[in-house]
N, C-alpha and C positions, 0 to 999 in steps of 0.2 A: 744415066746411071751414076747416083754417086758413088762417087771413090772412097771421100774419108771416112771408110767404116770399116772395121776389122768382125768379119761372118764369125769367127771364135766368141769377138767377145759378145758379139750381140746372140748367137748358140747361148752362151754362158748364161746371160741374165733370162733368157726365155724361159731355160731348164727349171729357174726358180721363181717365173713370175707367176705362178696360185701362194707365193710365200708375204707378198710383199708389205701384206699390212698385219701378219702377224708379228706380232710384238717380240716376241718370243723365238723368232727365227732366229734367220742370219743376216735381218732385216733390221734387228731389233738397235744396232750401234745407230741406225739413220733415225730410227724416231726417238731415242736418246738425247741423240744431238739437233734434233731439227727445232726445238724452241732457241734453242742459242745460237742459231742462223737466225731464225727467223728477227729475234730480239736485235742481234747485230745491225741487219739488213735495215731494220726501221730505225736504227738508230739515227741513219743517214736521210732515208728517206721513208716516212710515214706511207704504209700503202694503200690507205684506203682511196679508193674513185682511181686507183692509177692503172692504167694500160702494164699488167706483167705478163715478160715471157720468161716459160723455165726451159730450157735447153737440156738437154737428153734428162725428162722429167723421170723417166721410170715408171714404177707405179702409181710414180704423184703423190709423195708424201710431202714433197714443200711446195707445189702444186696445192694442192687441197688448203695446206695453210695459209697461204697467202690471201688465196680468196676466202675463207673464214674471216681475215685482219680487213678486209674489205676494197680487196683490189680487184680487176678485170685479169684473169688468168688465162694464158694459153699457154697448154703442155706439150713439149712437141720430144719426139722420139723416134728410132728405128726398130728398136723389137716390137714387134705385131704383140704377141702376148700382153707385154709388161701395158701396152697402152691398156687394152682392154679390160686389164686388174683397173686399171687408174681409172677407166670411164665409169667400169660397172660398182666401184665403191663410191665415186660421185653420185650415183642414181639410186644408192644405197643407203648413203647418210646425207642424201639432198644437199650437199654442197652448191651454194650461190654460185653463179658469176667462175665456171671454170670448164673448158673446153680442150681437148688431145687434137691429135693431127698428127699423124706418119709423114712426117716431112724433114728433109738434113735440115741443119741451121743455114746450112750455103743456098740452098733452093727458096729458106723460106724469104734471106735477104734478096735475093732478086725478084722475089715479089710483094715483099713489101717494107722497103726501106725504109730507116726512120720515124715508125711505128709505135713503138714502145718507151714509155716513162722507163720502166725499170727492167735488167734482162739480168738473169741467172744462168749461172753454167756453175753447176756444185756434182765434183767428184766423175767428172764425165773427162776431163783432158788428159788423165791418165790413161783414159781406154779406147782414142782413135789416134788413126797412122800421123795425123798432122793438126796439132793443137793449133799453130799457129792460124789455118784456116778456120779455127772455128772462132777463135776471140777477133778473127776480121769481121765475123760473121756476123758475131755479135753486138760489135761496134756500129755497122752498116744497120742495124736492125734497131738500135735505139736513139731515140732523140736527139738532138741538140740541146748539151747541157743533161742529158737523162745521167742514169746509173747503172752502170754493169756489174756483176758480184761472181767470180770465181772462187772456187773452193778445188786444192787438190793435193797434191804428195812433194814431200819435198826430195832430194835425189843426194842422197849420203847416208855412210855407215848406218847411221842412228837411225831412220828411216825405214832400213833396210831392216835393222834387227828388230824392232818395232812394228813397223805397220805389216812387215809379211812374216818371220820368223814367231813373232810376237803375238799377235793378231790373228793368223793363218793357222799355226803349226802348234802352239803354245797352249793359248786362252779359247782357243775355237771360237774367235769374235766372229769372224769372217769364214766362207768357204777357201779352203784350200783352191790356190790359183786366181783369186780372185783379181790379184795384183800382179804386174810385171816391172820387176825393177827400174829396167830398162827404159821407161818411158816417164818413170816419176819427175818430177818438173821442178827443177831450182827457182826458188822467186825471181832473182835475179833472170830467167830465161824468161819467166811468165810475165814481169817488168815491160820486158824489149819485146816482147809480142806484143802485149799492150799499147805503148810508146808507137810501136809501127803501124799500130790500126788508127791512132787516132785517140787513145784514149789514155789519160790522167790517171795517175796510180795515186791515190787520196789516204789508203787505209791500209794496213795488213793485222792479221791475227792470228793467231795458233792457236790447235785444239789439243787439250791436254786428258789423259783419261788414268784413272787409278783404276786398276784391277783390283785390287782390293776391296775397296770402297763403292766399286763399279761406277764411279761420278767421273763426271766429264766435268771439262770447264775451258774457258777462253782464257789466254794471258797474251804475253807478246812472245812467245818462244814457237817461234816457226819452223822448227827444225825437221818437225814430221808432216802435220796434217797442218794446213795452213790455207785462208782466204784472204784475199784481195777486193780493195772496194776499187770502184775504177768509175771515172765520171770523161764524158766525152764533152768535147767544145760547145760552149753555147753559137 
């Protein structure tokens, strides 16, 4: 059985996986910002023909894209629900080249190590008991030389007033509780996880959002929402 999984948070996401490809949910911030992942991510490495894994994929919203951009996709997850939003919308709008699996990231690296051109973990290290296990996970799980891409919260005031106050309580972007302070992740922490797996911290970027304007956009200001590129040893 594994461990690194918290039954609340994965309760949480089930409660609203019939939501996840509505636009218009509390879904809607993820397919906003999933082209300026997705752009980011090829900026480093182009995905067409490349072996990708997304790591706690969800309903498979950057899942689905990637393989669109023309990569080999495997979505992997532990809410039962949210997978089967993410299959039965592939068998929906016939998405190429992209396959789910109920499997940790820790189980899937012991069976198959070194697999992967390119691996994602976007907005998931906020919400298990031990991040650090999962960016081994993810290191173990791709290439020589491949790409790994983290996206998560950064852990101070601003954040705080921001991504849950702000976000949660304020703007109604997000479900109330979605977030727990407590586990938001300094780059600096997410750095030295990286660094101990094995993996090259190459790139970072912030995600920035006007309420107002309701636009999102990338800069270098890491202070709240922020991703890391990260390449492992050739």
């Amino acid at each position: 059985m594994n461990t690194n999984v918290d039954p609340a948070e994965l309760a949480k996401f089930s409660e609203l996986a019939h939501r996840w490809w509505d636009t218009h949910s509390e879904f809607r911030p993820l397919h906003q910002i999933n082209p300026l992942r997705l752009d980011w991510i090829q900026g480093f490495v182009p995905l067409k023909d490349k072996q990708v894994l997304d790591v706690g994929c969800g309903g498979g919203i950057l899942s689905d894209a990637m393989a669109r951009a023309g990569a080999q996709v495997t979505g992997i997850d532990l809410a039962t629900k949210s997978l089967k939003v993410a299959q039965l919308h592939a068998l929906e709008t016939q998405t190429p080249n992209v396959s789910y699996r109920e499997v940790s990231a820790e189980a899937l690296a012991a069976e198959k190590p070194a697999s992967f051109d390119v691996v994602t973990c976007m907005e998931m290290l906020e919400h298990v008991p031990d991040p650090a296990s999962i960016v081994q996970a993810c290191a173990t799980l791709v290439k020589p030389g491949g790409w790994v891409f983290f996206s998560t919260l950064n852990r101070n005031p601003k954040s705080f007033l921001f991504a849950i106050l702000g976000a949660e309580y304020v703007l109604n972007l997000l479900p109330k509780g979605t977030h727990e302070y407590a586990k938001f992740i300094k780059p600096s922490e997410l750095a030295n996880h990286c660094r101990a797996a094995g993996l090259d911290v190459q790139a970072s970027k912030g995600l920035q959002y006007n309420p107002i304007t309701r636009r999102y956009w990338l800069d270098g200001n890491t202070s709240v929402n922020y991703m890391i590129g990260t390449q492992k040893a050739a």
